[in-house]
N, C-alpha and C positions, 0 to 999 in steps of 0.2 A: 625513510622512517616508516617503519610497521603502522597500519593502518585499525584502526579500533572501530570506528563507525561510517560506514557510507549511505548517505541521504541521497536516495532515488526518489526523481519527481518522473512522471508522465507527463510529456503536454504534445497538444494539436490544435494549431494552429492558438497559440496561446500567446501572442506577441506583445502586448500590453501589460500582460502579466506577468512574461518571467523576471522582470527588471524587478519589480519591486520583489518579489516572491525570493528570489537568488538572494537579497538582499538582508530580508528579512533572516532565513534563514544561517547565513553566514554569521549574523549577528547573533542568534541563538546559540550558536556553539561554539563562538569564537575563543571560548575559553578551556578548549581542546584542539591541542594542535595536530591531534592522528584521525583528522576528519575529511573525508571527502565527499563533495556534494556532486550527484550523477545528473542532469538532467537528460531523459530519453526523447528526441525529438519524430513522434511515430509520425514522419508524411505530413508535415504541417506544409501549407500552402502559402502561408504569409511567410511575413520575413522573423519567425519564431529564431530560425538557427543563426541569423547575423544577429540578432540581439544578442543573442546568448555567445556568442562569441567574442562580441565585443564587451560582455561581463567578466570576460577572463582576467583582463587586464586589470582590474579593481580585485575579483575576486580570485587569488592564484589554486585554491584547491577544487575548484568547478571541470568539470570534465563534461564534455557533450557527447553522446552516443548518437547517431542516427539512423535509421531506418530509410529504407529505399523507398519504399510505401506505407503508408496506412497501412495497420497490422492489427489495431486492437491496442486497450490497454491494458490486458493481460498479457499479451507479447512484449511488450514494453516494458512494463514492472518485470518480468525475467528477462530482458536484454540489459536494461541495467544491474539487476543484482548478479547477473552473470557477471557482467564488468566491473563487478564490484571488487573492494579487495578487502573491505572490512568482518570482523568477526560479527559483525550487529548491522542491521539492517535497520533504518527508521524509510519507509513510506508517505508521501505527500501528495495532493492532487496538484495537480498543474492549474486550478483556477483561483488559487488564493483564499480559497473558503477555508481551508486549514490554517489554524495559525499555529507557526515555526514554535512558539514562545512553549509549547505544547508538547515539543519532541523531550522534554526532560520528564514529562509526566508518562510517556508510554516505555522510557527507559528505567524508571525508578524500579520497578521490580527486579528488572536485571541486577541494580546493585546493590538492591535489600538487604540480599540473601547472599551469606556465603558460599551456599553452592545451588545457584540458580539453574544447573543443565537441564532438570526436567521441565522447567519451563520455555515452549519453542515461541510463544507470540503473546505480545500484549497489544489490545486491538482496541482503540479509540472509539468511543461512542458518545454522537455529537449531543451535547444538550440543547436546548430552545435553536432546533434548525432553523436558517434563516432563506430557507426555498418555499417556494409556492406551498398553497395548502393538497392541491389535487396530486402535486409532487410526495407531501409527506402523509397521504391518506392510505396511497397505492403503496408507497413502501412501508407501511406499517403494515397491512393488508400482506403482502408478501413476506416480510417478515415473521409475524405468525405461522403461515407457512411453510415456510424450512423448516421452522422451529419443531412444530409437531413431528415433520418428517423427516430431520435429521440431527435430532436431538442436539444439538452443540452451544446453545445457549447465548446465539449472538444474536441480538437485538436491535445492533446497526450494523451490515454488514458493509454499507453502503459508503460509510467512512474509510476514506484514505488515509488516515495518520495511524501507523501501526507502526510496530517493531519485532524485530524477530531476528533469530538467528538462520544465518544466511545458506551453512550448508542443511540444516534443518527445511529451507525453502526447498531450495535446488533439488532436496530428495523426494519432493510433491508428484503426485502425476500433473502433467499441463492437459488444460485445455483451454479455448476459448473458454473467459469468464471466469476463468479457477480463480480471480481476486478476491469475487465476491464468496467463496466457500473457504476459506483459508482458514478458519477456526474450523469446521469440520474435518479438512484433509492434514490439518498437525494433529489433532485428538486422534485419526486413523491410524497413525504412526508410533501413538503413546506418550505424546508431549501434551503439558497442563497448560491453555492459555488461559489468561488474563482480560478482566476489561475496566476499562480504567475513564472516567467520564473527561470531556475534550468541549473544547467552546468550536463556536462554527461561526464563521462569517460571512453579507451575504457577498456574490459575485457585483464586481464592480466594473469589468469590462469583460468584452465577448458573451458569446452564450452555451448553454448546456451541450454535451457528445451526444445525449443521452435520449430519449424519447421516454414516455411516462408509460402507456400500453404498452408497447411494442417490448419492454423490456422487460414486465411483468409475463405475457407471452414465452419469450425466452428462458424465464427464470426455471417455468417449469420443469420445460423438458432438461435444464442443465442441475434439479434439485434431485430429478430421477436418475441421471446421470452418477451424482453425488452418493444417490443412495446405492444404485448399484455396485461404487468400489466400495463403498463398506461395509456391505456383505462378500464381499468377494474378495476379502484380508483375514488374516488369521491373526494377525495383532500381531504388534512390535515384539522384539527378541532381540538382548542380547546377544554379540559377538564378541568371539575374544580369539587369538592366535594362540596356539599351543606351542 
């Protein structure tokens, strides 16, 4: 059976969590049967990937991808939608803070519209975050940020629950952290995204990947990075065979 939507989660060392998470999810879309849920397991060191594989048996459209090592979660969200097989991509974090129930809100636009192809990404933006405050001062702080300097009008970049279409992804340049620029790098391409408001839950087991400076830090020079491809595009163009 042709495949219509694959749901890629990231997780590391997230073992507490994919049970309910897988769970959740499968119940969200159960009323689509051309569904396939990716979980990418980037280098988890706990027993993330026997969990998840003994969710198969409950869950038969679950597929595991794994990683030899810790890679990033940009490597991972493109290891899964590489393995993916569906025309639609929906994105999740591996810590549960996105709720599944969600993924019909960042698909809606897809099926608004009779003909949605100019649109490449509808991108979730969490209302009343449920993280620390020093956590959501710094990313507002950065968000700002981008905002001036690459214009693309995302306001949480930082949200995992998104949707998008998949060879539209795949045609992105990679880099470490392209997750977080993903409304900039489809606007570079000539695709309209979307943002669409999403509830946030807080973390109930394990703790953040992420560090609060350190990542601020990094934003920088990957916002510079951002702005250099796009000046260094001449803008999207059709193609056609003769």
């Amino acid at each position: 059976m042709a495949v219509a939507l694959s749901v890629v989660v990231p997780v590391k060392d997230e073992a507490e969590n994919v049970g309910p998470l897988a769970r959740e999810i499968a119940d969200a879309v159960r009323h689509d049967a051309s569904v396939e849920i990716i979980f990418v397991d980037d280098g988890s060191e706990d027993d993330t990937a026997a969990r998840l594989k003994h969710l198969q048996i409950d869950i038969p459209s679950l597929r595991i991808v794994q990683h030899s090592r810790n890679a990033g979660q940009s490597r991972a969200l493109r290891s899964g939608v590489r393995a993916a097989h569906g025309i639609l991509v929906v994105t999740l974090d591996g810590d549960g803070q996105n709720d599944p129930a969600d993924i019909a809100r960042v698909l809606a636009p897809f099926h608004a519209e009779a003909d949605s192809t100019r649109i490449g990404m509808v991108s979730g933006v969490r209302v009343k975050r449920k993280d620390p405050l020093v956590k959501r001062l710094v990313s507002r702080l950065a968000n700002r940020f981008r905002i001036r300097m690459l214009r693309d009008g995302a306001t949480d970049v930082g949200c995992g629950l998104k949707a998008f279409r998949r060879d539209a992804f795949l045609a992105l340049p990679y880099f470490d952290h392209m997750h977080r620029y993903l409304a900039a790098l489809m606007q570079r391409e000539g695709y309209e995204v979307r943002f669409v408001d999403v509830g946030h839950r807080p973390r109930l087991h394990g703790r953040s990947k992420y560090g609060v400076w350190d990542r601020l830090v990094v934003s920088i020079a990957d916002i510079l990075g951002v702005l250099w491809l796009q000046k260094r595009f001449r803008g999207a163009v059709e193609t056609r065979e003769l």
